[in-house]
PASE-530675 format. One record per residue (C-alpha): residue in three letters; x, y, z; residue number from 1. Coordinates in Angstrom, 2 decimals, m for minus. Example, Ala and Ser with C-alpha at 12.3 -4.5 7.8 and 13.67 -1.06 7.14 Angstrom:
PASE-530675
ATOM   residu        px        py        pz   num
ATOM      Ala     12.30     m4.50      7.80     1
ATOM      Ser     13.67     m1.06      7.14     2
//
This chain:
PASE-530675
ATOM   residu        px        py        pz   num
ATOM      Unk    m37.02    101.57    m30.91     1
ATOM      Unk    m35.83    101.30    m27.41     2
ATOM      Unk    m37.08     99.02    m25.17     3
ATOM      Unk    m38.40    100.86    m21.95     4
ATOM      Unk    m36.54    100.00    m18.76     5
ATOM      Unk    m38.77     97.10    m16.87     6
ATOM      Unk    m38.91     97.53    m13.06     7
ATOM      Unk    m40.03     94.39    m10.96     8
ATOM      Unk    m40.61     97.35     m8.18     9
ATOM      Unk    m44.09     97.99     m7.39    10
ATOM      Unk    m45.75    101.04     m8.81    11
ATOM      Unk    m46.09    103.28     m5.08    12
ATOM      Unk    m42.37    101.95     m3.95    13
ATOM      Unk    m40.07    105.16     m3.96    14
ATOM      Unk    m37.73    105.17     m6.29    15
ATOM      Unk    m34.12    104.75     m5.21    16
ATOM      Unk    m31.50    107.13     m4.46    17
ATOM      Unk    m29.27    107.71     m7.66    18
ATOM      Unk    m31.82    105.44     m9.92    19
ATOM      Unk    m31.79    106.83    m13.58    20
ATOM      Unk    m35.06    108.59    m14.28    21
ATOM      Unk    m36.87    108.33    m17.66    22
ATOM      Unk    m35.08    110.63    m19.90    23
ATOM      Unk    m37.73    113.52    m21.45    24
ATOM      Unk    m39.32    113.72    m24.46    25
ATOM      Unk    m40.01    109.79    m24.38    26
ATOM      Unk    m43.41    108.55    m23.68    27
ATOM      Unk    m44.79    107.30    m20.57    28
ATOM      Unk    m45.45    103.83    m20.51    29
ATOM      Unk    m47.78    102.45    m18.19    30
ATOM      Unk    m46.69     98.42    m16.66    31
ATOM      Unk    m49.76     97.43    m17.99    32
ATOM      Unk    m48.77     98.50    m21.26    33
ATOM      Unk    m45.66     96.99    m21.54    34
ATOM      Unk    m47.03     93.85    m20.06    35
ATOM      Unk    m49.29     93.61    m23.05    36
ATOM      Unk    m47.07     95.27    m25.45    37
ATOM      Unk    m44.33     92.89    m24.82    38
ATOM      Unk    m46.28     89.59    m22.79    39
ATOM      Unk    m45.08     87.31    m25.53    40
ATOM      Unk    m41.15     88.44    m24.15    41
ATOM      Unk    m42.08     88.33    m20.90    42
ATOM      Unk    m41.14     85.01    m20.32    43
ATOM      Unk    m37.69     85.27    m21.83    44
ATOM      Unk    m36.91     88.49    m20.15    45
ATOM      Unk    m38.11     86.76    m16.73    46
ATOM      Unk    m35.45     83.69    m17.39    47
ATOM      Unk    m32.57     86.38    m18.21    48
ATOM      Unk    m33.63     87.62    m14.20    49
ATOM      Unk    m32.33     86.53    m11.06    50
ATOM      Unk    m35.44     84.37    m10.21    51
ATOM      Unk    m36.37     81.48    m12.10    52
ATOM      Unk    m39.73     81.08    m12.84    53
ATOM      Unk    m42.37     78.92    m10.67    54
ATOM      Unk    m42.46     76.38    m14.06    55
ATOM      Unk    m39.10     76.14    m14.33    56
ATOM      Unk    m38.49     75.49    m10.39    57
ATOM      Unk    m40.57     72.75    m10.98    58
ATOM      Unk    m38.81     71.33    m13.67    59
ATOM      Unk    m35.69     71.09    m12.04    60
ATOM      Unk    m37.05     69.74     m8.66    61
ATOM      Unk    m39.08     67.11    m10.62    62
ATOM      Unk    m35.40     66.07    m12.49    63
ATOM      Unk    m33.84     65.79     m8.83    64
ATOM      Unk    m36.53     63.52     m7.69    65
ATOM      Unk    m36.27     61.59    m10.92    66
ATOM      Unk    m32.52     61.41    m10.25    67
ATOM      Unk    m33.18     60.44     m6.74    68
ATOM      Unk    m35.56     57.97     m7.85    69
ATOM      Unk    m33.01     56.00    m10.53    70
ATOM      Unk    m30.54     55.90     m7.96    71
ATOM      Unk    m32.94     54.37     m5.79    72
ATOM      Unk    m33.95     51.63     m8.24    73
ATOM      Unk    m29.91     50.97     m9.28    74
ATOM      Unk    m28.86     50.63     m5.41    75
ATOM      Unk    m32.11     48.02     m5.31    76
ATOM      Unk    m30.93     45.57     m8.22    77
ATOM      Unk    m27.33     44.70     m6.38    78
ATOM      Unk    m28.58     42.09     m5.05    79
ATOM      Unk    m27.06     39.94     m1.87    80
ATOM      Unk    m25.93     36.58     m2.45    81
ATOM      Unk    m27.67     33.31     m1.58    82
ATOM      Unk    m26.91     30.29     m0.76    83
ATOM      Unk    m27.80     26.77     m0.80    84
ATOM      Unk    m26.01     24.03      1.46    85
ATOM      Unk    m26.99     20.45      0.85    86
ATOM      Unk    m27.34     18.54      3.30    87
ATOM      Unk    m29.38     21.22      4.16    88
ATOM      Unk    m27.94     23.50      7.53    89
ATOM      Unk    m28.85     21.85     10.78    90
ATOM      Unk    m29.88     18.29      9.41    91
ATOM      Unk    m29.63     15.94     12.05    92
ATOM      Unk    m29.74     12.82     10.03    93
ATOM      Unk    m28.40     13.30      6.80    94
ATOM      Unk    m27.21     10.79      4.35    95
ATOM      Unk    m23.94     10.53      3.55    96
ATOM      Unk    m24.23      8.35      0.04    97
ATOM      Unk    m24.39     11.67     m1.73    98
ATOM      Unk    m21.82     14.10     m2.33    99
ATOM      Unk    m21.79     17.45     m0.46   100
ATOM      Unk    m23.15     20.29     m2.69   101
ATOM      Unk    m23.14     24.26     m2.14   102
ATOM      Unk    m24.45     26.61     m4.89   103
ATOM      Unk    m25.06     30.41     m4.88   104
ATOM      Unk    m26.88     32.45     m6.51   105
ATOM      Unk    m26.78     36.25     m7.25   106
ATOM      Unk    m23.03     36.07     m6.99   107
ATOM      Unk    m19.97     33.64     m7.62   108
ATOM      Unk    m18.33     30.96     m5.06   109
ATOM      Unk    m14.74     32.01     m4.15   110
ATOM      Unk    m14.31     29.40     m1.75   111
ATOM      Unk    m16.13     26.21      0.01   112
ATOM      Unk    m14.43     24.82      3.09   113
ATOM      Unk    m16.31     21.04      4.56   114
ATOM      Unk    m14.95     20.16      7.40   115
ATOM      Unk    m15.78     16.94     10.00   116
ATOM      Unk    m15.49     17.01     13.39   117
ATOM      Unk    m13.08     13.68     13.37   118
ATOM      Unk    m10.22     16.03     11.53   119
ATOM      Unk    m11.46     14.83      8.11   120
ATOM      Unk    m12.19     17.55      5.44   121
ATOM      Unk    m14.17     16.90      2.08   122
ATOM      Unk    m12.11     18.30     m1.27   123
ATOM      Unk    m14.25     19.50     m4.54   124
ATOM      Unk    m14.67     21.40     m7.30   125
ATOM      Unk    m16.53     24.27     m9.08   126
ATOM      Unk    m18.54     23.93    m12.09   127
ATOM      Unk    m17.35     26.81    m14.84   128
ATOM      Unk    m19.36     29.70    m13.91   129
ATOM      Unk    m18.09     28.94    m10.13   130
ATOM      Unk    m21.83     28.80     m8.59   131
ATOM      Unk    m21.39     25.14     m7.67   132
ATOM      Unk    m19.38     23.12     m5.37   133
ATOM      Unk    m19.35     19.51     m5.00   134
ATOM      Unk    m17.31     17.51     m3.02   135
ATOM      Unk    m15.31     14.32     m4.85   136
ATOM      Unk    m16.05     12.07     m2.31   137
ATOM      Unk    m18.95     11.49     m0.17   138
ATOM      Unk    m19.23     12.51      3.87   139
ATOM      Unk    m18.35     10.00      6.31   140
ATOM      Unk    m21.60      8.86      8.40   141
ATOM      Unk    m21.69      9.40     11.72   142
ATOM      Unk    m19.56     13.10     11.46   143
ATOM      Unk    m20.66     16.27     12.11   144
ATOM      Unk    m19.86     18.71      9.08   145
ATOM      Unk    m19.20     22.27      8.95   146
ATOM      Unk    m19.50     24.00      5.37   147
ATOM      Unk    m17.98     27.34      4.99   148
ATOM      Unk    m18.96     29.21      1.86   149
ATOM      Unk    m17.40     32.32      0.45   150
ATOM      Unk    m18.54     34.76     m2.41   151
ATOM      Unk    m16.86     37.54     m4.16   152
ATOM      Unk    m16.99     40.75     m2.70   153
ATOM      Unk    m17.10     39.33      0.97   154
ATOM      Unk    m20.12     37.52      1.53   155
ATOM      Unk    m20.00     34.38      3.80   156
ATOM      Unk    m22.01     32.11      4.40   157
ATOM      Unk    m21.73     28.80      7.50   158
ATOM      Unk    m23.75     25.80      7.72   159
ATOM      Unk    m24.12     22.68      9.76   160
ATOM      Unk    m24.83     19.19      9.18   161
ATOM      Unk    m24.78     15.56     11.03   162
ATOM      Unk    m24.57     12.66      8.80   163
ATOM      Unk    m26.59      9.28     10.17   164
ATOM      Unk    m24.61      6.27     11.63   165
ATOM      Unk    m25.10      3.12      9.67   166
ATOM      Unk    m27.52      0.50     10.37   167
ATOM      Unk    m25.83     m2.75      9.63   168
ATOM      Unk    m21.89     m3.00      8.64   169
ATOM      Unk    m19.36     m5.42      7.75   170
ATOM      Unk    m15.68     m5.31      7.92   171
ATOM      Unk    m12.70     m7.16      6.22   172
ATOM      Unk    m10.15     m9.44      8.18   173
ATOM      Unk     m6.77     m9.12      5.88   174
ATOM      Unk     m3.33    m11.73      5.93   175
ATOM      Unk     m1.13    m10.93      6.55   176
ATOM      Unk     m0.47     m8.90      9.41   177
ATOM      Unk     m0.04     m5.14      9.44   178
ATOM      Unk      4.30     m4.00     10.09   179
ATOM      Unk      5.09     m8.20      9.41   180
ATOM      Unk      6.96     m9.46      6.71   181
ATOM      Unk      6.57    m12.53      4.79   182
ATOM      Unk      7.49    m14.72      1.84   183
ATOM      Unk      7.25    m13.70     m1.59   184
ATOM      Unk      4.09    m16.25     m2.09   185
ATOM      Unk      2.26    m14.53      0.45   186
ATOM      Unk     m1.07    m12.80     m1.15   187
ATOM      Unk     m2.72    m10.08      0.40   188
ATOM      Unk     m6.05    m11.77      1.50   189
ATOM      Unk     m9.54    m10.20      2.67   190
ATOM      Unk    m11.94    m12.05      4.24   191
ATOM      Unk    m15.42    m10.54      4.80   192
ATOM      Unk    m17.48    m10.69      7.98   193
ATOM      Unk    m20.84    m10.57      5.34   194
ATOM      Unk    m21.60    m11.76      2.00   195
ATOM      Unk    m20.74     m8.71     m0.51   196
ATOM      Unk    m23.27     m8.17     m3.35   197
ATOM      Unk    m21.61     m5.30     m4.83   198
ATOM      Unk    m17.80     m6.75     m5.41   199
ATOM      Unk    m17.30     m4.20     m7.73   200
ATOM      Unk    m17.51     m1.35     m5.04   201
ATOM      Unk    m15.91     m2.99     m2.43   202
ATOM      Unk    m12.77     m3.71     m4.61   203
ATOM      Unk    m12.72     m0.26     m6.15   204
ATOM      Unk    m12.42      0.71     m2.49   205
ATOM      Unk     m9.25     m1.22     m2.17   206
ATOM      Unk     m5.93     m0.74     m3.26   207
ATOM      Unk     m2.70     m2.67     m2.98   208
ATOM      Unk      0.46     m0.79     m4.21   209
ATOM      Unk      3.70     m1.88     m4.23   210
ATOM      Unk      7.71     m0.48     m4.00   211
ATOM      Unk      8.90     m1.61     m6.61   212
ATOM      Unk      6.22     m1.17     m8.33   213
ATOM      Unk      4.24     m3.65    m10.23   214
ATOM      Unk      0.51     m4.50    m11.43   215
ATOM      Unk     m1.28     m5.88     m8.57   216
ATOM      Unk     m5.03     m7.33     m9.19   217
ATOM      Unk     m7.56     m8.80     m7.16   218
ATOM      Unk     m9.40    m11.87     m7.39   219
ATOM      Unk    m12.63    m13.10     m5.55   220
ATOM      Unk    m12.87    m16.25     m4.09   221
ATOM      Unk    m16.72    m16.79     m3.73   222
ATOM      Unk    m18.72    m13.30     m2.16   223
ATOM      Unk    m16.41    m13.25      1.23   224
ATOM      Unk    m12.79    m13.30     m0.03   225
ATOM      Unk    m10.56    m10.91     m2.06   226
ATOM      Unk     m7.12    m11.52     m2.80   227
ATOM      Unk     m4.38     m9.47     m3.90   228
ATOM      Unk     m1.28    m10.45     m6.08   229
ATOM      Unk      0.91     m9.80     m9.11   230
ATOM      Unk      1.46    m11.68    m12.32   231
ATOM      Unk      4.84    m13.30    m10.43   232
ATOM      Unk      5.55    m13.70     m7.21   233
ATOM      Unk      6.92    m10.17     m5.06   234
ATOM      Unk     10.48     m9.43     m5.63   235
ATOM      Unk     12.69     m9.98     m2.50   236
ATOM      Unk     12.46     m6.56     m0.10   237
ATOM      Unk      9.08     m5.09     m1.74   238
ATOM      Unk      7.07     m3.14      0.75   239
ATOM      Unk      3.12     m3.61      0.12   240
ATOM      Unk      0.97     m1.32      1.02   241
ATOM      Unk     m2.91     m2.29      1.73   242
ATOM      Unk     m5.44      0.94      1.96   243
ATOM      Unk     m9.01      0.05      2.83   244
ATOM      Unk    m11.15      2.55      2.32   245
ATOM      Unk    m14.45      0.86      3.39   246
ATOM      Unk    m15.67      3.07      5.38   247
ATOM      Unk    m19.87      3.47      4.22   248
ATOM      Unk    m19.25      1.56      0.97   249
ATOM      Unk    m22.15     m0.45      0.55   250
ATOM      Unk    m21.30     m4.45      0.09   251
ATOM      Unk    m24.81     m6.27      1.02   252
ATOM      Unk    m27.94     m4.51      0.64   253
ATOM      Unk    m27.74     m1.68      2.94   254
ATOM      Unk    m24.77     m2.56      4.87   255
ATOM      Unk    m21.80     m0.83      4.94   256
ATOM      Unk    m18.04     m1.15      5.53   257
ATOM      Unk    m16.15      0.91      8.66   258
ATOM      Unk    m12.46      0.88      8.02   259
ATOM      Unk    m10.83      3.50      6.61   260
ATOM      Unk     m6.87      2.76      6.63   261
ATOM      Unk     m3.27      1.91      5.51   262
ATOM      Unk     m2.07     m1.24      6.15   263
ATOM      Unk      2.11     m1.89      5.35   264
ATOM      Unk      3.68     m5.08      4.99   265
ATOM      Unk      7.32     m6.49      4.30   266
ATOM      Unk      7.98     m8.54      1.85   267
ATOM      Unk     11.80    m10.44      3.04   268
ATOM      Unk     14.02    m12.77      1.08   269
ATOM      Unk     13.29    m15.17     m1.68   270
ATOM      Unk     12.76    m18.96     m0.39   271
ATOM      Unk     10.99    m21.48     m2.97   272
ATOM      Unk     11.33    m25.12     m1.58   273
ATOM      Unk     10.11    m28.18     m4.13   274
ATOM      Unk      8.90    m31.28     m3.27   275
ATOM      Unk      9.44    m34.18     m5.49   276
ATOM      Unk      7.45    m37.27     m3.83   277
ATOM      Unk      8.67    m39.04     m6.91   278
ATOM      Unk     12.16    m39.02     m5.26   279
ATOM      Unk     10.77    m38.13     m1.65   280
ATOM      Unk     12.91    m35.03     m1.91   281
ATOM      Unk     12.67    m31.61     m0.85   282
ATOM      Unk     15.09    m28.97     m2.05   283
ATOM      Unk     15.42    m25.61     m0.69   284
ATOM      Unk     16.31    m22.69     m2.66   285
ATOM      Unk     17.04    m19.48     m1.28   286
ATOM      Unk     17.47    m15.63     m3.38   287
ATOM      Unk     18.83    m17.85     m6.14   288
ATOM      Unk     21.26    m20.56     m4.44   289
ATOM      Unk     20.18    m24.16     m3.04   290
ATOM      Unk     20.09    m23.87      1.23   291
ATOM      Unk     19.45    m27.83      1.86   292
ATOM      Unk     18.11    m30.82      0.67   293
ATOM      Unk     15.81    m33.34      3.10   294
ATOM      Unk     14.36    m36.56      2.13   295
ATOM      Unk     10.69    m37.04      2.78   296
ATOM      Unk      7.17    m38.69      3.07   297
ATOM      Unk      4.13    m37.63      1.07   298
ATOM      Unk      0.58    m38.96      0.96   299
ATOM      Unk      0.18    m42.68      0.39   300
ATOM      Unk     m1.22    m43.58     m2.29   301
ATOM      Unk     m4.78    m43.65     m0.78   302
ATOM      Unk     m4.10    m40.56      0.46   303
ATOM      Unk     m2.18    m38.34     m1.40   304
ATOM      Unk     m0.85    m34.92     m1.41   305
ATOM      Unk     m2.12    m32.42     m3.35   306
ATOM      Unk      0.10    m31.02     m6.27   307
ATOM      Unk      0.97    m27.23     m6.97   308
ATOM      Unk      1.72    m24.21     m5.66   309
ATOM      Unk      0.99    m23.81     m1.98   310
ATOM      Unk      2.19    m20.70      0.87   311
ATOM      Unk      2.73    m21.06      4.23   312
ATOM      Unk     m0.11    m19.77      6.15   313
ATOM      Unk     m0.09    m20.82      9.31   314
ATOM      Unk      2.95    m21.94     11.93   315
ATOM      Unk      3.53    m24.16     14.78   316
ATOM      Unk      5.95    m25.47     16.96   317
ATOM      Unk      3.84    m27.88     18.20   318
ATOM      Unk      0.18    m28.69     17.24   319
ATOM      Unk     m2.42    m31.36     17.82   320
ATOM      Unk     m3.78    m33.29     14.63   321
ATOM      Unk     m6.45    m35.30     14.72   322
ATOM      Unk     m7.96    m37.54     11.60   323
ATOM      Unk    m11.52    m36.83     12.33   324
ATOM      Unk    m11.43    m32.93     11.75   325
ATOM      Unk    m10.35    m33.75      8.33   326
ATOM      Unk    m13.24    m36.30      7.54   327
ATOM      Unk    m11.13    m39.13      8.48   328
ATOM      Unk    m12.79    m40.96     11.34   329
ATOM      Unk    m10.63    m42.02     14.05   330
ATOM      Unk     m7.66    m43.11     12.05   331
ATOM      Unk     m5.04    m40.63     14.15   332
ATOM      Unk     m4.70    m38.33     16.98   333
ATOM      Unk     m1.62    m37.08     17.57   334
ATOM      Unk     m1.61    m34.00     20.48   335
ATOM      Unk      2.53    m32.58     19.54   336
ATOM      Unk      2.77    m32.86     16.04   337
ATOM      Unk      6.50    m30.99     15.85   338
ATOM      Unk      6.97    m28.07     13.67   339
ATOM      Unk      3.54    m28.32     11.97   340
ATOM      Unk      3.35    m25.17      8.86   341
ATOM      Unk      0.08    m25.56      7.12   342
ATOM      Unk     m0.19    m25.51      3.33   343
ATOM      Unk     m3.83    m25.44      2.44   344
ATOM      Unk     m7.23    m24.68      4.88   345
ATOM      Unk     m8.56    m28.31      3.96   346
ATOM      Unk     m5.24    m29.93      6.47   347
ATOM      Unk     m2.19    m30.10      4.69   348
ATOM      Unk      0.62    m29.54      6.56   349
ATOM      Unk      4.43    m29.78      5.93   350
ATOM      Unk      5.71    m31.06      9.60   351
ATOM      Unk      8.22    m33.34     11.70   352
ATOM      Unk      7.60    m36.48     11.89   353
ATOM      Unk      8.66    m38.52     15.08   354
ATOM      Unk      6.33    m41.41     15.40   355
ATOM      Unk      7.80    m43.47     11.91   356
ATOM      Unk     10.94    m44.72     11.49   357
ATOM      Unk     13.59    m42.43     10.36   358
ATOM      Unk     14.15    m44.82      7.38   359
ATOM      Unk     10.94    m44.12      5.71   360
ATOM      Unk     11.91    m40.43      5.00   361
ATOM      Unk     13.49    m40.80      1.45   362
ATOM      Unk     12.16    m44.15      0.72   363
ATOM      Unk      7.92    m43.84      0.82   364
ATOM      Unk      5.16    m42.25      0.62   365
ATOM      Unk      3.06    m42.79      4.06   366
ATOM      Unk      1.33    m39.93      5.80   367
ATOM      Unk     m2.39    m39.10      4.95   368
ATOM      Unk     m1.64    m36.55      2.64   369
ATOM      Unk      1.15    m34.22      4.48   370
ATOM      Unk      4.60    m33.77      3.76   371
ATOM      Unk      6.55    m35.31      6.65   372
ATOM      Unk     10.60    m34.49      7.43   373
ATOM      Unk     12.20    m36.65      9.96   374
ATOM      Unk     11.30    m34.82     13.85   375
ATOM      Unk     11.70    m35.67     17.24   376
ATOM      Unk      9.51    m35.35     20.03   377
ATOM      Unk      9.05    m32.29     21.91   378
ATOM      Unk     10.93    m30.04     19.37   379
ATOM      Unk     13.54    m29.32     20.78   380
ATOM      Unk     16.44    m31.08     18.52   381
ATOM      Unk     18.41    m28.69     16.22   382
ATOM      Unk     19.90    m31.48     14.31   383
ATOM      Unk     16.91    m33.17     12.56   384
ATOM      Unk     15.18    m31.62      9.27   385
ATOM      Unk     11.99    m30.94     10.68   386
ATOM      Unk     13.50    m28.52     13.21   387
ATOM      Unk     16.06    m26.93     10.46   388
ATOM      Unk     13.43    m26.71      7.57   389
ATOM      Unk     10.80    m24.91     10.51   390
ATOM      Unk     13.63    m22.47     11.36   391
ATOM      Unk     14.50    m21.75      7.40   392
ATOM      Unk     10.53    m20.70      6.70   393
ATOM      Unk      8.24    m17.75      7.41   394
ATOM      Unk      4.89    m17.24      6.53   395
ATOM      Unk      4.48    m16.89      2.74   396
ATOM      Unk      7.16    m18.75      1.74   397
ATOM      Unk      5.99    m20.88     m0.99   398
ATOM      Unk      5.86    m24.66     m1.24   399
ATOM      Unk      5.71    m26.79     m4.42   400
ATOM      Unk      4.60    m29.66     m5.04   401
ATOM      Unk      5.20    m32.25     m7.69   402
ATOM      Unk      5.02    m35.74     m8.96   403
ATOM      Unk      2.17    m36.35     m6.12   404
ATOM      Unk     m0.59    m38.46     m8.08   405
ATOM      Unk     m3.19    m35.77     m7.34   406
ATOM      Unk     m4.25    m33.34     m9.03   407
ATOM      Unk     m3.54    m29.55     m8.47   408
ATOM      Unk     m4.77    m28.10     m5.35   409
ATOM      Unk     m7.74    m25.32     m6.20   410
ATOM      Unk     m6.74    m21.55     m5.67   411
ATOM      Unk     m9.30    m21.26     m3.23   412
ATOM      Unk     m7.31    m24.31     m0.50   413
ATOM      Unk     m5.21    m21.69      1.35   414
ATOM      Unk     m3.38    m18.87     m0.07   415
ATOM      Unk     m2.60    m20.82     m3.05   416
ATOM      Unk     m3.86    m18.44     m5.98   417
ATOM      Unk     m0.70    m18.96     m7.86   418
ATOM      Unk     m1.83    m22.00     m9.28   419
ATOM      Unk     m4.02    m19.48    m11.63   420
ATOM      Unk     m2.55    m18.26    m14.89   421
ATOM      Unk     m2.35    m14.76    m14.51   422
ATOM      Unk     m5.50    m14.11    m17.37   423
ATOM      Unk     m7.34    m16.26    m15.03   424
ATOM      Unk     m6.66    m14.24    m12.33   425
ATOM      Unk     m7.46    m10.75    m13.78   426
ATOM      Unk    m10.77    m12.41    m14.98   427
ATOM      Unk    m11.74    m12.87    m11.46   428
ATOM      Unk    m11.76     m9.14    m11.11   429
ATOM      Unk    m14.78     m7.59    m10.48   430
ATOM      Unk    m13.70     m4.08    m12.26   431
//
C-alpha cells in the first residue's frame, strides 16, 4: 500500500503553486487519521525531517554540557607546583647547622640555585624522583641566602633567608707562617684559642696536602693543639698547603670556629745538624753532603740537654735569658745572648756563647741545658760558629741530639713530634 504523502503544513494553509495534488481514485485521509494510523512511525519519520525532535535536542545539549563539564574537571587536576624552602623564606635567624633543603610537590625540581650574599653559593643534590634538594654542606652563619627553585614546565619559585651570627667562637693560630718557607722538620702546628671537645670535627675540618704528595696525619697534643706531619720528614722543595675550614664547626659546646681559608707554605732545602755531646760535636749536613763541623757545650751534668729530635722554632740575633723563667732561681741573666734559635718551649736553645772561654767548646759540657757554639758579643763577627751556624739555619730545620744523659725530649716540648713512631702518631688522630 502506499504511504499517503505527510504535510507538516497546517490544514487551512493554501497549498503551493505547482504542489502535486492527491491523485484520484485514492482515499482521503484525514491528519488525524494518519496520525493514529501510523503514530507508532511518527517518530522515525520526524527524525528522517529537517527538525530534530524537542527529546533529541535535549540529548545532544545535555552531551555538550557533559563534555563541557569533563573538560572542566581535566583542566582542574593540573595542578601548580609547590614549594617548600627550608630555612623557611624570610627567616631572620635561621640556623645554619643544618643543611639547606627545597622540595616540591605536584611537579619535579629542574634546578635549585643557594646563593650568599658574601659570593659564596651552596652545591647539592636531588633525591631520585628529583622533588628534593639538599645542599652538601651547611650555610655559613651570619649570610644572607637567596634560594632559587625551578620546576619543569616553567614554574619558579625565590626565597630568602638570614642565617644567625654565632654566639661564642674560637679560632686556630697555625706555624708556620702563611707564603714562608722552612726546614723539612717543620710541622704544621694549630694552636686553639679554646679548649676543643669535639677533635674529631675540628680535624675533619682541616686538611694539609702536599706537592709531592704524601700521607699527612694529624696528631693532638692535649684539647688546644693539632699538628700536622708525614711518616718522614718533607722532601726538599714540597709546597704544603693548610685549608681551614672552621668556619661554624662546633669545637666546645656551642662555640664555633670563623676561618675559612688556604694557607701555602714552602718547604726549602734539606739541613739535619747532629749533636754528639759525647764528643761535643756538631755536624752539619746539608741535601745529602756535610756543610761544617763546630765543637760544642751541652748541659752539665746537673743540667743536661735533652736528647732527640728537636726543630727550630723560634730565631734571634740577640735575646735576653734569664735562669728564673726557667725555674732556675737567680743562677743567670744574661740581656744579648748572640744568635739564640730555640729548640723546645720549656728553654732550650742552640746559641753563641761569649761569656766562657773559647776552650771549653769541644772539651765540656757546661751550660744549663743549651747547646752553646763559640760567639762574640754583639753579633756581629762572621768568623766564629755561632754567627756561621745562625746564618746556615731557618726555621724548621731540625736538630738532633745524642749521647746527652737525658732522656728524650716529649713530642709535646716544641715542634718536636718526630720523636713519635709514626703508629704513634696516627693513633693520636682523632678520625
Amino acid at each position: 500500500m502506499d504511504v499517503p504523502e505527510i504535510s507538516n503544513r497546517p490544514e487551512s494553509a493554501p497549498r503551493e503553486p505547482g504542489r502535486a495534488r492527491r491523485r484520484p481514485g485514492r482515499p482521503a485521509w484525514s491528519r488525524r487519521g494518519v496520525l493514529a494510523a501510523f503514530g507508532s512511525a511518527v517518530p522515525a519519520l520526524a527524525l528522517s525531517g529537517c527538525g530534530a525532535p524537542a527529546g533529541a535536542a535535549e540529548s545532544e545539549d545535555t552531551k555538550a554540557t557533559a563534555s563541557a563539564g569533563t573538560g572542566s574537571r581535566t583542566k582542574s587536576q593540573v595542578r601548580t607546583p609547590t614549594f617548600t624552602v627550608s630555612p623557611a623564606d624570610g627567616t631572620k635567624k635561621a640556623g645554619f647547622t643544618s643543611p639547606v633543603v627545597v622540595s616540591v610537590t605536584d611537579g619535579t625540581l629542574s634546578a635549585v640555585e643557594v646563593s650568599g650574599n658574601d659570593g659564596s653559593t651552596l652545591a647539592g643534590s636531588f633525591n631520585d624522583d628529583r622533588t628534593r634538594w639538599t645542599s652538601d654542606g651547611n650555610p655559613y652563619s651570619g649570610t644572607k641566602y637567596t634560594v632559587t627553585a625551578k620546576a619543569a614546565g616553567a614554574a619558579e619559585h625565590t626565597a630568602t633567608f638570614v642565617t644567625k651570627s654565632p654566639g661564642a667562637t674560637f679560632a686556630g693560630y697555625f706555624t708556620p707562617e702563611a707564603n714562608s718557607t722552612s726546614g723539612v722538620g717543620m710541622p704544621v702546628s694549630i694552636n686553639f684559642t679554646q679548649a676543643v671537645k669535639d677533635r674529631a670535627a675540628v680535624e675533619k675540618a682541616i686538611t694539609v696536602t702536599a706537592e709531592p704528595a704524601v700521607e699527612v696525619v694529624g696528631h693532638w697534643f692535649g684539647n688546644t693543639r693539632l699538628d700536622f706531619r708525614p711518616a718522614e720528614y718533607w722532601a726538599a722543595g714540597t709546597k704544603i698547603t693548610l685549608s681551614l675550614r672552621l668556619k661554624d664547626v662546633e669545637g666546645p659546646d656551642g662555640v664555633y670556629g670563623v676561618q675559612s681559608k688556604d694557607v701555602v707554605f714552602h718547604i726549602g732545602r734539606r739541613q739535619v745538624s747532629t749533636v754528639d755531646l759525647a764528643k761535643k760535636t756538631m755536624t752539619v749536613e746539608r741535601d745529602g753532603s756535610t756543610l761544617a763541623a763546630y765543637p760544642v757545650s751541652g748541659g752539665a751534668p746537673a743540667h743536661t740537654t735533652w736528647s732527640g729530635i728537636m726543630v727550630i722554632s723560634e730565631r734571634f740575633k740577640q735575646t735576653r735569658m734569664e735562669s728564673s723563667t726557667v725555674g732556675l732561681g737567680d743562677e743567670y741573666d744574661i740581656a744579648d745572648v748572640p744568635h739564640a734559635q730555640r729548640l723546645t718551649t720549656s728553654g732550650t736553645f742552640i746559641h753563641g756563647n761569649y761569656w766562657a772561654a773559647s776552650s771549653v767548646f769541644g772539651s765540656s759540657n757546661t751550660s744549663h741545658g743549651c747547646v752553646g757554639l763559640h760567639d762574640t758579643k754583639g753579633a756581629n763577627d762572621g768568623s766564629v760558629a755561632g754567627y756561621r751556624f745562625y746564618e746556615s739555619s731557618m726555621l724548621g730545620d731540625v736538630v738532633v741530639v745524642r749521647n746527652s744523659g737525658e732522656r728524650t725530649v716529649e713530642a709535646s716540648n716544641g715542634l718536636n713530634g718526630w720523636n713519635l713512631s709514626w703508629a704513634d702518631w696516627k693513633a693520636g688522630s682523632a678520625l
